[in-house]
N, C-alpha and C positions, 0 to 999 in steps of 0.2 A: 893796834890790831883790833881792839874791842869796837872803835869805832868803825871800822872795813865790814866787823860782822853786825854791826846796826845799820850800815846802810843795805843790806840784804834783809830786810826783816822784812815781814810781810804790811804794805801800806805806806811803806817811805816810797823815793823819787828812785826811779829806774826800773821796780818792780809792777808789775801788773798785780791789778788788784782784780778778783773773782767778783764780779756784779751780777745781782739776781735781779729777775724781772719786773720784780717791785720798786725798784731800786732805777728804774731808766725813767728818763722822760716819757708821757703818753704818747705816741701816732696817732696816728688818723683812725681811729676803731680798736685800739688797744699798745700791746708793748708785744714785741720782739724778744728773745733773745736776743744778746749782742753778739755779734759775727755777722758772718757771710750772707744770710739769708737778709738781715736789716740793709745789708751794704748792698746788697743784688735788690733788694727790694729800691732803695734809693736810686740806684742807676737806670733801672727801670721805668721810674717816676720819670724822670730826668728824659732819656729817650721817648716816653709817653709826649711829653711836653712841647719837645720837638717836633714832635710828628703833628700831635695836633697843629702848632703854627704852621708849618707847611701844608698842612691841609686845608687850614683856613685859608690862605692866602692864594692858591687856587679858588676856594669856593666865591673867593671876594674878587678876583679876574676874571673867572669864566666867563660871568654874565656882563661882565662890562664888556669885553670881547665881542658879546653879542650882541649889545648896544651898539657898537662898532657897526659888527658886521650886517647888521640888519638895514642901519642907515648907509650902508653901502651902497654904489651904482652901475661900479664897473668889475667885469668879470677878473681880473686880475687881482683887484683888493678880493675881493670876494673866496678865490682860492687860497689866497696868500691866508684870510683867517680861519678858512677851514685846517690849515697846516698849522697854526700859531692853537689854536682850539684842541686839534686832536693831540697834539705836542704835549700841551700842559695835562689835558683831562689823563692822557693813557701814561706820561713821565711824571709826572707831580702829582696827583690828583688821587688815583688810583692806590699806587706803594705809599703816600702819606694816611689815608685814609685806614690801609691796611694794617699797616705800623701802628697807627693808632688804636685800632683794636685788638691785633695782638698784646701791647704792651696791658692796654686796658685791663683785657682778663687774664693777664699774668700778673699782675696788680691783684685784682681779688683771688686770685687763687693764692696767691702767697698770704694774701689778706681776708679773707672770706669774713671774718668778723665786721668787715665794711660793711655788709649784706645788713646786716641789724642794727649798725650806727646809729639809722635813722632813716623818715622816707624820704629825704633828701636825694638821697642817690637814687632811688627807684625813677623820682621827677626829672634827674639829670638823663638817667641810662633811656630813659623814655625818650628828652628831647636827642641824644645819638639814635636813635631810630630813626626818630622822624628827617635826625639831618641825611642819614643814609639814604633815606628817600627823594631828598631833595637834593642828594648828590647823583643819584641814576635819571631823577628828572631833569639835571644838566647834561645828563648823556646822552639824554632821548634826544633834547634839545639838538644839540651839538651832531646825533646822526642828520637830522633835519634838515639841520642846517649845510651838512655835507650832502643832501638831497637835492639841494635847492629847493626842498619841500618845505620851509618858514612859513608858519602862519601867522605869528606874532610881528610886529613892531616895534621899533627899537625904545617907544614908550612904556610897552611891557617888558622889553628887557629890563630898563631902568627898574622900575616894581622892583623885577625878581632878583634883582642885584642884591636889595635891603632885606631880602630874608634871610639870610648868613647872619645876618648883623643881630636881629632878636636873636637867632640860635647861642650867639656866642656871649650876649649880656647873659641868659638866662641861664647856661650851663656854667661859666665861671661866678655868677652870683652865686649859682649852686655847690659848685663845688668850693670856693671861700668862706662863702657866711655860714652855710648849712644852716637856713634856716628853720628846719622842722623836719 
């Protein structure tokens, strides 16, 4: 019997034990309580993550696309990627990118102490501007090109294909290493 009432003591196996904040691992800009908000916080992350590789993966087709479609000759291919283009930019492209910044700033908002980590993240949230930018200048693109108004060649497509490619060394360098 005595032994039944030492495995109910508080700190043996099967009881939960009250953990203070001091007491967790650090996150990313401090500690949580443990519960719901750490676990909503992690799933988060997680949907965050997702969305960006679907985003990226768009940003890194669109323009090859348009390397395509630029060295194109006949009106058929020509249609055919304006449908394959607006496809991905308005089903892929668009709700990844979004997803991406909802999760984002449900991220700092459950986390706002990220805000002071470092200016690390100020350099990252800057280059998300800039890709935002670079993701309506594949839209511009992309009406253009459903204009039949292209002024570019499919040697500048190429170019603009590789700028995804800096966005995404510099923002996961940034957000891994935190450099500074």
């Amino acid at each position: 019997m005595e032994k039944a009432a030492d495995d109910k003591a508080p700190g043996s196996a099967g009881q939960l034990q009250e953990v203070t904040a001091d007491q967790l691992p650090p996150t990313i800009g401090g500690s949580f309580p443990m519960g719901l908000t750490e676990m909503l916080y992690f799933w988060i992350k997680a949907l965050h993550i997702v969305s960006i590789v679907c985003w990226f993966a768009g940003l890194f087709y669109l323009p090859r696309l348009f390397v395509y479609h630029a060295a194109s000759e006949d009106r058929i291919s020509r249609e055919r990627f304006c449908i394959m283009e607006r496809k991905l930019y308005r089903g892929i492209m668009l709700p990844s990118m979004i997803a991406t910044l909802v999760f984002g700033l449900w991220m700092l908002h459950l986390n706002p102490g990220l805000l002071k980590a470092g200016f690390w993240l100020h350099v990252k949230l800057t280059l998300v501007v800039l890709l935002i930018g670079y993701h309506h200048v594949c839209g511009a693109l992309l009406r253009r090109f459903a204009q039949d108004a292209n002024r570019h060649g499919h040697v500048f497509s190429r170019w603009f294909n590789e700028v995804p490619v800096l966005f995404l060394l510099g923002i996961v360098i940034l957000a891994v290493v935190k450099p500074f």
